[in-house]
N, C-alpha and C positions, 0 to 999 in steps of 0.2 A: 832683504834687498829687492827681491821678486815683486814684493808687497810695491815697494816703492814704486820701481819700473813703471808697473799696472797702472798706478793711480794715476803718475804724471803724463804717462800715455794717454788717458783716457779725458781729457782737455774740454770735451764736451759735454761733460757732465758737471762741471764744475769750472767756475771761475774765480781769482782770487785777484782784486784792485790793490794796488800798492801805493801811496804815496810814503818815499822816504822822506823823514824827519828831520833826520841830522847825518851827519856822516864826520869822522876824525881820524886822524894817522898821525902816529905818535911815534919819533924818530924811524920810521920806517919799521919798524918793529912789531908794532902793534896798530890794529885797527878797529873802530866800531862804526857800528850803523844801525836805526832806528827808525822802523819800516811801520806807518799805520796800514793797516789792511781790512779789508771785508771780503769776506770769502764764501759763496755762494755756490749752492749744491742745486741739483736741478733732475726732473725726473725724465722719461722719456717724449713724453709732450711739451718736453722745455719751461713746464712751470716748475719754479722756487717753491723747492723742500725744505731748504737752511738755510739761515742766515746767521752769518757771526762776525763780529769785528774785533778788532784783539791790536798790541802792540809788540812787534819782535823784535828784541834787540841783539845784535850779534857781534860776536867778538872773535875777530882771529890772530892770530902770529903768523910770525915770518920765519919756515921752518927750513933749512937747506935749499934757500928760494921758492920756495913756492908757500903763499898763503894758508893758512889749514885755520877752520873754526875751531874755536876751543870752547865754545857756548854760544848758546842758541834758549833766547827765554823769550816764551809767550805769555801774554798776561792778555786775557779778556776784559774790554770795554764794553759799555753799555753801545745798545744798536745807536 
C-alpha cells in the first residue's frame, strides 16, 4: 500500500490521459467502465522516459452500499 501512496503522490513524474469508452450499470448491482489511456513517465528535466497506452476495464458490485471493484484488466495497445 506504501508502494501505492508514493507513486500517486508523486504526480509529477508521471501522467496518465484517460478517455473513458463506455460506462454501464446493471440493475444497480453491477457496474462497468472502459477507460482508453496513455500513461506517460518522465525524468527530472521533464523529458519522456515511457510511453504506453493500454485499455482498462473495470468491474464493480454493490456491496452493503458501497461500490467495491471486483476486477480490474489492463490490456496493452499499440502507441
Amino acid at each position: 500500500m506504501a508502494f501505492h501512496k508514493s507513486w500517486f503522490a508523486s504526480s509529477t513524474t508521471w501522467t496518465q490521459d484517460n478517455t473513458v469508452i463506455h460506462t454501464d450499470v446493471e440493475g444497480c448491482k453491477t457496474a462497468w467502465a472502459s477507460v482508453d489511456y496513455v500513461y506517460k513517465e518522465y525524468d527530472a528535466a521533464g523529458n519522456v522516459t515511457s510511453t504506453s497506452h493500454a485499455l482498462f476495464a473495470l468491474t464493480w458490485t454493490r456491496d452493503k452500499g458501497k461500490w467495491v471493484v471486483i476486477a480490474d484488466q489492463n490490456t496493452r495497445l499499440p502507441l
